[in-house]
C-alpha positions in Angstrom: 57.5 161.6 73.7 59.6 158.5 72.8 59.8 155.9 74.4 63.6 156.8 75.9 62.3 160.1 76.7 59.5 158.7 78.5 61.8 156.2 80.5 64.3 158.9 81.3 61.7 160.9 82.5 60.4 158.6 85.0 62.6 158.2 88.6 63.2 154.8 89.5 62.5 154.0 93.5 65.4 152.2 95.1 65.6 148.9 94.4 64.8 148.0 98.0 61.5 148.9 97.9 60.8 147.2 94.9 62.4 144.2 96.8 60.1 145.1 100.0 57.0 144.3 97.7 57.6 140.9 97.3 58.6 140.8 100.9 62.5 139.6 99.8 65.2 140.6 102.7 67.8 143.4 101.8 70.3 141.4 102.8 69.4 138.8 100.4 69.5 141.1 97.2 72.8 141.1 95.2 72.8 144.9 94.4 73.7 146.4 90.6 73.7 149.9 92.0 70.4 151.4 92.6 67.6 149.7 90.3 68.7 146.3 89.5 69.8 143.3 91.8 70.1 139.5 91.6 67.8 137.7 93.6 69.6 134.3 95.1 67.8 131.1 94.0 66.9 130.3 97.5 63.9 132.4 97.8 61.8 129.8 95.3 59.4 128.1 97.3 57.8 125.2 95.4 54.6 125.6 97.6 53.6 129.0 97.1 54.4 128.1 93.1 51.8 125.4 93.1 49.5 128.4 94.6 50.7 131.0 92.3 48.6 132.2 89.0 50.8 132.5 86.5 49.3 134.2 83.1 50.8 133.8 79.4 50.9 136.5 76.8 51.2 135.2 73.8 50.3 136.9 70.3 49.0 136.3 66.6 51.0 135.8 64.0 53.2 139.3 64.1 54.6 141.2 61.5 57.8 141.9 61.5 57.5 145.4 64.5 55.6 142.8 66.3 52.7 143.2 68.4 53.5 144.3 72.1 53.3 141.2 74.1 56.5 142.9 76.4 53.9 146.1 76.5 50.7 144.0 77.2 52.9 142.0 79.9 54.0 145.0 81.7 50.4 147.1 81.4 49.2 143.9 82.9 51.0 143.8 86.0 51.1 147.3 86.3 47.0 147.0 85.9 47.0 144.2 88.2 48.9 146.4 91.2 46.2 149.1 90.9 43.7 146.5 91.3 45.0 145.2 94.5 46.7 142.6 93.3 50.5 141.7 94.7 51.6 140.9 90.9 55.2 140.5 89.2 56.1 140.8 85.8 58.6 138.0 84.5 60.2 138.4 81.2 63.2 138.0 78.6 66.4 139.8 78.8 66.8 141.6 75.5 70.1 140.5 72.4 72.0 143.7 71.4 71.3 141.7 68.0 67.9 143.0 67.5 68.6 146.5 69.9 70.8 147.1 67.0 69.3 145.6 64.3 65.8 146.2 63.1 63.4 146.1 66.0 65.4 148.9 68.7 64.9 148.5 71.7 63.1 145.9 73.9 61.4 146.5 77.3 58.1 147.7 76.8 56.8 150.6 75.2 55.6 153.7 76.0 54.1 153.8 79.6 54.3 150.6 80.1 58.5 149.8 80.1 60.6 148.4 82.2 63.5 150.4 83.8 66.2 151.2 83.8 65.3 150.6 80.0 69.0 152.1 78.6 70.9 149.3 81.0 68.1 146.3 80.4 68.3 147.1 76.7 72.7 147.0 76.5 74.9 145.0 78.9 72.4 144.7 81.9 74.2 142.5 84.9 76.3 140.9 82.3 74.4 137.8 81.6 74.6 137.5 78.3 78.7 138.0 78.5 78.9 135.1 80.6 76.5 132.9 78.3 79.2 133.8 75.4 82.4 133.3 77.7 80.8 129.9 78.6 79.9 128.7 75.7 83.6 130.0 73.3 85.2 128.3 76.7 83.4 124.9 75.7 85.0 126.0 72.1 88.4 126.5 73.1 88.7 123.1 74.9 87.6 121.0 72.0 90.2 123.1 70.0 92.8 122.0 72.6 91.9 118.4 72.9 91.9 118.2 68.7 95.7 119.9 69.0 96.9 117.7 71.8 99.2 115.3 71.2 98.7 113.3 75.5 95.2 113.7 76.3 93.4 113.6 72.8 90.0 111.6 73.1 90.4 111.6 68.9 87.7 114.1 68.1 87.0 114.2 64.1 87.3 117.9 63.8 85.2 117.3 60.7 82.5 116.0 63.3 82.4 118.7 65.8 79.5 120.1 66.0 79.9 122.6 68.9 79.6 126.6 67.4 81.0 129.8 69.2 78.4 132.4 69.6 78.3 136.2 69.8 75.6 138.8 70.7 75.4 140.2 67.6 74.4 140.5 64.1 76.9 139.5 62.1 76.1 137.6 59.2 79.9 137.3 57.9 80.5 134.9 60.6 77.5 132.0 59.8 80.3 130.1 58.3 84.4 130.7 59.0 87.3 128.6 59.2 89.5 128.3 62.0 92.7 127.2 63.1 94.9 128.9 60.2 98.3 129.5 60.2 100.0 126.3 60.7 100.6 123.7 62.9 100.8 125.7 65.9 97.2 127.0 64.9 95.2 124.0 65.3 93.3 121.7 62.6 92.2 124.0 60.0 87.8 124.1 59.5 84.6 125.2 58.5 82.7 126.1 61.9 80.6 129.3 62.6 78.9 131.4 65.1 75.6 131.2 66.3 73.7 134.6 68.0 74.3 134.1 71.7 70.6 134.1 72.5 70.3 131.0 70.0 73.1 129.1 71.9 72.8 126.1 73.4 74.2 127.9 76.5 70.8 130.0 76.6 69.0 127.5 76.6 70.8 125.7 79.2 70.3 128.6 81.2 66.9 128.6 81.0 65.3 125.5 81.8 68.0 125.0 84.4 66.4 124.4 88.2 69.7 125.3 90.0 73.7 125.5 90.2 73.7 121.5 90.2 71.3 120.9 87.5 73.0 124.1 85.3 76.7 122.3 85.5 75.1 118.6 84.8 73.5 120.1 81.8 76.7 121.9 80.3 78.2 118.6 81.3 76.1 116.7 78.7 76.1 118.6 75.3 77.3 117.1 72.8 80.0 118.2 70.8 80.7 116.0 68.6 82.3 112.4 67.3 85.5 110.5 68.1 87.1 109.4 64.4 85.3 105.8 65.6 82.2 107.2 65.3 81.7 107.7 69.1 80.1 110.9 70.3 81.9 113.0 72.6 80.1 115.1 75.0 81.8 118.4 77.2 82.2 115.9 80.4 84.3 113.9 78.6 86.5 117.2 78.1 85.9 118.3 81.7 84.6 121.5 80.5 81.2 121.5 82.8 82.9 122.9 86.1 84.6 125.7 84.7 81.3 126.5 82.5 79.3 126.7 85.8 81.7 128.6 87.4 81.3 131.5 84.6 77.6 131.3 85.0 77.5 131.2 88.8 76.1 134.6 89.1 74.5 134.4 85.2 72.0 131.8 87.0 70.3 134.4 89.1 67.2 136.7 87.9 67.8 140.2 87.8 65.2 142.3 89.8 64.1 145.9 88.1 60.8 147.6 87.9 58.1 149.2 85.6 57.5 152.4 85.3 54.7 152.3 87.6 56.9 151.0 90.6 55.9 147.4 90.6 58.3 144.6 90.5 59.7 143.0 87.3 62.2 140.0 86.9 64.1 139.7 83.9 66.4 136.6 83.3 67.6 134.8 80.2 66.7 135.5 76.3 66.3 132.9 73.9 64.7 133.3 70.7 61.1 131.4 69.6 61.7 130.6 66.3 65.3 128.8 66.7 65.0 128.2 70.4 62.4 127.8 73.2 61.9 131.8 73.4 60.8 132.3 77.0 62.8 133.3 80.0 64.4 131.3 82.7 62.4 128.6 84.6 64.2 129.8 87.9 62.9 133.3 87.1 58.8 132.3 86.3 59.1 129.9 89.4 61.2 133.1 91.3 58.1 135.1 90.7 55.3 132.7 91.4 57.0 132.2 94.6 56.8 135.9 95.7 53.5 136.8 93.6 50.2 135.9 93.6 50.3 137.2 90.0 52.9 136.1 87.5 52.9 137.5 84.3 55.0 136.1 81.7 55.5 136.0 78.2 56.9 133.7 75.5 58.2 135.0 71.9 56.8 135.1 68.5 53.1 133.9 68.0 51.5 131.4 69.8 52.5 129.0 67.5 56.0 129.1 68.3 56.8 130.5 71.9 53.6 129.3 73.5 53.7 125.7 72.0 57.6 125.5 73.6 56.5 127.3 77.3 53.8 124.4 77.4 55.2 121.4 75.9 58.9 122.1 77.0 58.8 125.0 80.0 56.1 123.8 81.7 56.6 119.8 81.4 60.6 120.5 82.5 59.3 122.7 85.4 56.2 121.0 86.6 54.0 124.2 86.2 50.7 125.6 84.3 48.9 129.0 83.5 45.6 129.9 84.8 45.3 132.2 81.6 46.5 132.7 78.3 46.3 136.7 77.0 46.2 136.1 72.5 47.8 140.0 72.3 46.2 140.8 68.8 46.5 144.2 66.4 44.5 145.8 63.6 47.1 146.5 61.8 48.7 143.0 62.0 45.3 141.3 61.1 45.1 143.8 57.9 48.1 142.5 56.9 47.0 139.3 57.3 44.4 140.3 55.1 46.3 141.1 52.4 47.2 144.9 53.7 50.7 145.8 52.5 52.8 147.0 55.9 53.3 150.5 54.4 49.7 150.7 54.3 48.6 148.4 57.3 47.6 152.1 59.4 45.2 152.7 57.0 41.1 152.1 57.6 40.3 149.1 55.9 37.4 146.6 57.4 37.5 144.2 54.8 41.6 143.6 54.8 40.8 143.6 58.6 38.1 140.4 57.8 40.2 138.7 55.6 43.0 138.5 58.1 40.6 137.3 61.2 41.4 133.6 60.3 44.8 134.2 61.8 43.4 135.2 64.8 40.9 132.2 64.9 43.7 129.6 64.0 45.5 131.3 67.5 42.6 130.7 69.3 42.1 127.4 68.1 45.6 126.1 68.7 45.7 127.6 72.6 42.2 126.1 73.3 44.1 122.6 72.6 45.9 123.4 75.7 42.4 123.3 78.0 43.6 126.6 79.7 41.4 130.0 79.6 42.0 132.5 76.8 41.9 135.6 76.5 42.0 138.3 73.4 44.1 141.7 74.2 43.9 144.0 71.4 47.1 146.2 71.5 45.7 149.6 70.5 47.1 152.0 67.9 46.1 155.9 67.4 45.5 154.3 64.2 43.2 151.8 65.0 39.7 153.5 63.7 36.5 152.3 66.0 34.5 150.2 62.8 37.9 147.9 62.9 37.6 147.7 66.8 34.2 146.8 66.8 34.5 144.1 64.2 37.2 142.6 66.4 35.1 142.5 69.6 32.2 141.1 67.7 34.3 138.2 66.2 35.6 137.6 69.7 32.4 137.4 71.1 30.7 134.8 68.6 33.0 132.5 69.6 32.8 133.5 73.2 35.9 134.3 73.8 36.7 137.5 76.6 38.3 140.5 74.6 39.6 143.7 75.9 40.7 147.0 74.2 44.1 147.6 76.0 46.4 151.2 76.0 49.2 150.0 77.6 51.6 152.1 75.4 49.4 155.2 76.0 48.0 154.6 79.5 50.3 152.3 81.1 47.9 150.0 83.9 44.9 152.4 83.8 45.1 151.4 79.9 44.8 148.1 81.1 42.3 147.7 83.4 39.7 145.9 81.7 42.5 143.5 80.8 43.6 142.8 84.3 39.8 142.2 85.5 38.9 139.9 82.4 41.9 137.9 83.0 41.5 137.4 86.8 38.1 136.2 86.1 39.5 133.5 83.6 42.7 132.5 85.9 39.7 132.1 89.0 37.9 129.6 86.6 40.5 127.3 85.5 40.6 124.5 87.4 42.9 122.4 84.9 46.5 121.5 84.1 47.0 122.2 80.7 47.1 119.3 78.4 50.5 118.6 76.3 50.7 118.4 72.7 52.2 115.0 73.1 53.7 112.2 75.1 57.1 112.1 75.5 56.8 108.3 75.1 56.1 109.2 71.0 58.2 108.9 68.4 59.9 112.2 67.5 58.0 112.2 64.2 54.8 111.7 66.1 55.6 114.5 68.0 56.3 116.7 65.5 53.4 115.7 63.3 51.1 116.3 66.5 52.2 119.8 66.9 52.0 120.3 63.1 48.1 119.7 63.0 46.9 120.5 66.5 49.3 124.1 66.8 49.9 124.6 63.1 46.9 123.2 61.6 48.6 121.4 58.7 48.5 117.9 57.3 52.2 115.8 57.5 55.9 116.2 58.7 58.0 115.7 55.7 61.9 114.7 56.5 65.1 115.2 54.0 67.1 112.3 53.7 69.8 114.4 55.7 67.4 114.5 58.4 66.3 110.8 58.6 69.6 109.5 58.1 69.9 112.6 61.6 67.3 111.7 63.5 68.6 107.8 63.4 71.4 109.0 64.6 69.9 110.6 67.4 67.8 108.2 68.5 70.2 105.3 68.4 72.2 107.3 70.8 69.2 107.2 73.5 67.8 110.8 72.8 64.4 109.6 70.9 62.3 110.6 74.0 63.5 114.1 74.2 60.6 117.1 73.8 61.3 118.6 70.1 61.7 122.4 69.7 60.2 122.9 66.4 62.8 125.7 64.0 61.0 127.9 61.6 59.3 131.0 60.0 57.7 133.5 63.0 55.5 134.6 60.1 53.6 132.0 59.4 51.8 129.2 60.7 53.5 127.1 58.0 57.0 127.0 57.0 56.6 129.3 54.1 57.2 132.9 55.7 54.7 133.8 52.5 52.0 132.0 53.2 49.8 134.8 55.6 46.9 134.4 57.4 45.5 130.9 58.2 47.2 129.0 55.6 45.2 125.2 55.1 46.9 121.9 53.3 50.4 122.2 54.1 52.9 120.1 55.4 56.2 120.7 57.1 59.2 120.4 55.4 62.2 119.6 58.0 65.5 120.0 56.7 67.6 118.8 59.2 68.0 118.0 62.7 69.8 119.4 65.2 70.1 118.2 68.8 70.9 119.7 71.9 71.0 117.2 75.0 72.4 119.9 77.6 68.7 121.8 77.3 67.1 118.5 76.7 65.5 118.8 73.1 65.9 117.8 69.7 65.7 120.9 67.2 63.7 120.1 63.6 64.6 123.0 61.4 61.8 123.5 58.9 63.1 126.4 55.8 66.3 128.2 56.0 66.0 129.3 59.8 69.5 131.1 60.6 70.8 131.2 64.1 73.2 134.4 63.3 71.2 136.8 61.4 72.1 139.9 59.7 71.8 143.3 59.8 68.9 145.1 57.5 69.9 147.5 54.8 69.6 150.6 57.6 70.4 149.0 61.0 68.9 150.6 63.9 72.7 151.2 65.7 72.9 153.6 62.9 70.5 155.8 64.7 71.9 155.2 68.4 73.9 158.0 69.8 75.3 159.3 72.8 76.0 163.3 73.5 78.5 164.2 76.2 75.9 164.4 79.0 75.4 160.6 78.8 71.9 161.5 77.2 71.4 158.4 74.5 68.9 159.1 71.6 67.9 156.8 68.8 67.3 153.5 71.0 63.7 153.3 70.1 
């Protein structure tokens, strides 16, 4: 079976229940028919956080399918529930960009999905409309205040910044011009979309603690600069109330459930390797404050979405795991041996040794943090039981815990072992985790510290674009900020090339960007793109729909 067919196959219980196992009133859930509801932020109880274990999954280096963290999450909690455990899942709402791009669908796989997966997987409760609608609103009114001959605050339009976004791949709009046709149409130039889940709005959204916080924090992006050289930010175009106001209900998690009946909150999307690619503060603090369990994930390898839920997530929200689950595959460590992906499900012990550094240098990078880890391998019919048992054996000589897990196959009873290693290490962790760096550094410092503690490489190397950037920045206050490191997902360096555990690099930043709603400066190391494209055979070209309603093709 697929996993669509499996999904359909399954009958959701009424969202109630799912609410009555985390003990949240009917009357306090916002109902989207049946299965899915908005939970009102009141419900987040800062004490029963601080008493909460909340659990990581984070991953190797992936290729480009990835490796299953969503599936690993989800078999968790569904493993955790059998064990006794009152345990919620908390993880990112899906972009149509990748659903209909190269990956398909995302929410879970195989017996361990969230449902309903056809909804979570296309338009949902609407969040990711009212992300775009706020952030083309912020658009419009810089537009308007260019055009305006009363109320102009002088805005360079060569200076703005500020980029619409869409949820979609569509590489033609990177780079447009607007404002054609006249006078009536505005200051003609070059601007561009960015992919809504790489939107400053997303971001926003997700490190957000409430309705307040949210419309303060559209309130201070920065747009752009005056033709004095003065920055402008949206307050100064009175953009932050309406903003809010079109995220009002946005804000809230969404409440769904696995296949297995247990509870699963999913809530904001931003990507890992342009953004901080981990869902919405208010949701991981909405499920540690109803769970004793809360399992959540963070994008890409740990390199990228577990360095920014620590070092930006956690420090913003005043939280720390008990755990960290490194989700691991054969075949992705075979190609980190040199394997070639069309032949990465073949037997091949030595490719599989040769691609274990990768899986060190994880390991490595998360024990920095002074939080428990443990290994998850994500097993494949392929996987033959030689490569497994050269895994476990590596694992153990450096004594860390490692499970064989079947999430896909055997949803939580696949996961057992998992769930019962992993309570063990949350039960032993008596620490908060330790950042990367101070805040009171220098952004370079900061960078440089990730670059050699997370990455393991040698310098941070800056453009002249970028100094010249960053002075900018940090004449304008915003030198303290966290940075949110932009590059490659398939490498530890900036060279998507370089496999494995690549030694005696450095990091080549191109430029800068800064986003002082979220609270971060971005360093973009490569050619990182915040609207992809469509591959040569896009996924949508396999999505249909018959006149039943039955949809096919969205895995």
């Amino acid at each position: 079976m697929t996993e669509i067919q499996i999904a359909q196959s399954v009958t959701p219980k009424h969202i109630r229940e799912i609410a009555a196992k985390l003990a949240i009133p009917e009357e306090k859930l916002e109902y989207y028919g049946n299965d899915k509801a908005k939970i009102p932020l009141d419900l987040i109880d800062e004490d029963q956080v601080k008493a909460s274990h909340l659990i990581l999954v984070t991953a190797i280096t992936p290729t480009p399918p990835g490796e299953g963290k969503t599936t690993m999450s989800i078999g968790l909690v569904d493993a955790l529930n059998i064990l006794k455990k009152k345990a919620t899942v908390v993880i990112r709402e899906p972009s149509l960009g990748p659903v209909f791009g190269i990956k398909g669908g995302a929410a879970g796989g195989g017996w361990s999905q969230v449902i309903p997966m056809v909804d979570i997987n296309l338009h949902f409760t609407g969040d990711f409309h009212a992300i775009q609608k706020a952030n083309n609103l912020l658009s419009a009114l810089i537009e308007n205040n260019i055009q305006s001959k009363s109320r102009s605050l002088g805005i360079d339009p060569r200076a703005v910044i500020w980029k619409r976004c869409i949820d979609m791949n569509d590489r033609a709009l990177r780079n447009i011009v607007v404002a054609l046709g006249g006078k009536a149409g505005g200051v003609p130039r070059e601007t561009g979309f960015n992919i809504t889940a790489a939107s400053e709005i997303m971001a926003i959204l997700c490190l957000a603690s409430d309705l307040e916080d949210l419309k303060e924090r559209c309130g201070n992006i920065y747009v752009g600069d005056t033709w004095e050289g003065k920055p402008v930010f949206a307050k100064d175009l009175n953009a932050e109330g309406a903003m809010a106001v079109l995220l009002k209900d946005a804000i809230k998690p969404n409440l769904v459930q696995t296949l297995e009946g247990n509870p699963a909150i999913i809530h904001g999307g931003p990507f890992a390797n342009i953004a901080q690619g981990t869902n919405s503060m208010i949701a991981t603090k909405m499920g540690m404050s109803l769970s004793d369990y809360t399992i959540t994930e963070a994008g890409f390898g740990s390199d990228l979405g577990a360095e920014k839920f620590m070092n930006i997530k956690c420090r913003a929200a005043g939280i720390s795991p008990k755990a960290i689950v490194l989700v691991a595959t054969i075949r992705a460590l075979k190609y980190h041996g040199g394997k070639s992906l069309k032949e990465i499900t073949q037997e091949d012990v030595e490719a599989l040794v040769k691609g274990l550094p990768n899986l060190d240098g994880h390991i490595a990078s998360l024990k920095s943090y002074g939080i428990p880890v443990v290994v998850s391998i994500n097993a494949f019919k392929s996987d033959t039981e030689a490569e497994m048992q050269v895994v476990e054996a590596h694992c153990k000589k450096l004594g860390i815990p490692v499970a064989l897990s079947y999430g896909w196959e055997k949803g939580g009873k696949g996961c057992l072992d998992l769930a019962e290693k992993v309570i063990r290490a949350a039960s032993s962790c008596t620490n908060k985790f330790h950042p990367t760096y101070s805040l009171d550094d220098n952004a370079h410092t900061k960078m440089e510290k990730i670059c050699q503690t997370i990455y393991g490489g040698e310098k941070v190397l800056l453009s002249d674009v970028a100094k010249s950037q960053l002075r900018k920045y940090e004449t304008m206050g915003f030198g303290n900020l966290p940075v949110c490191m932009a590059k490659t997902e398939k490498s530890f360096s900036d060279d998507q090339k370089r496999l494995g555990r690549p030694k005696h690099f450095d990091i080549q930043v191109r430029e800068f960007e800064i986003a002082t709603g979220a609270g971060f400066i971005v360093p973009i190391a490569g050619n990182m793109l915040r609207m992809p494209g469509l591959p040569a055979t896009p996924a949508a070209e396999k999505i249909t729909i018959d006149m039943n309603g039955t949809i096919e093709g969205l895995f």
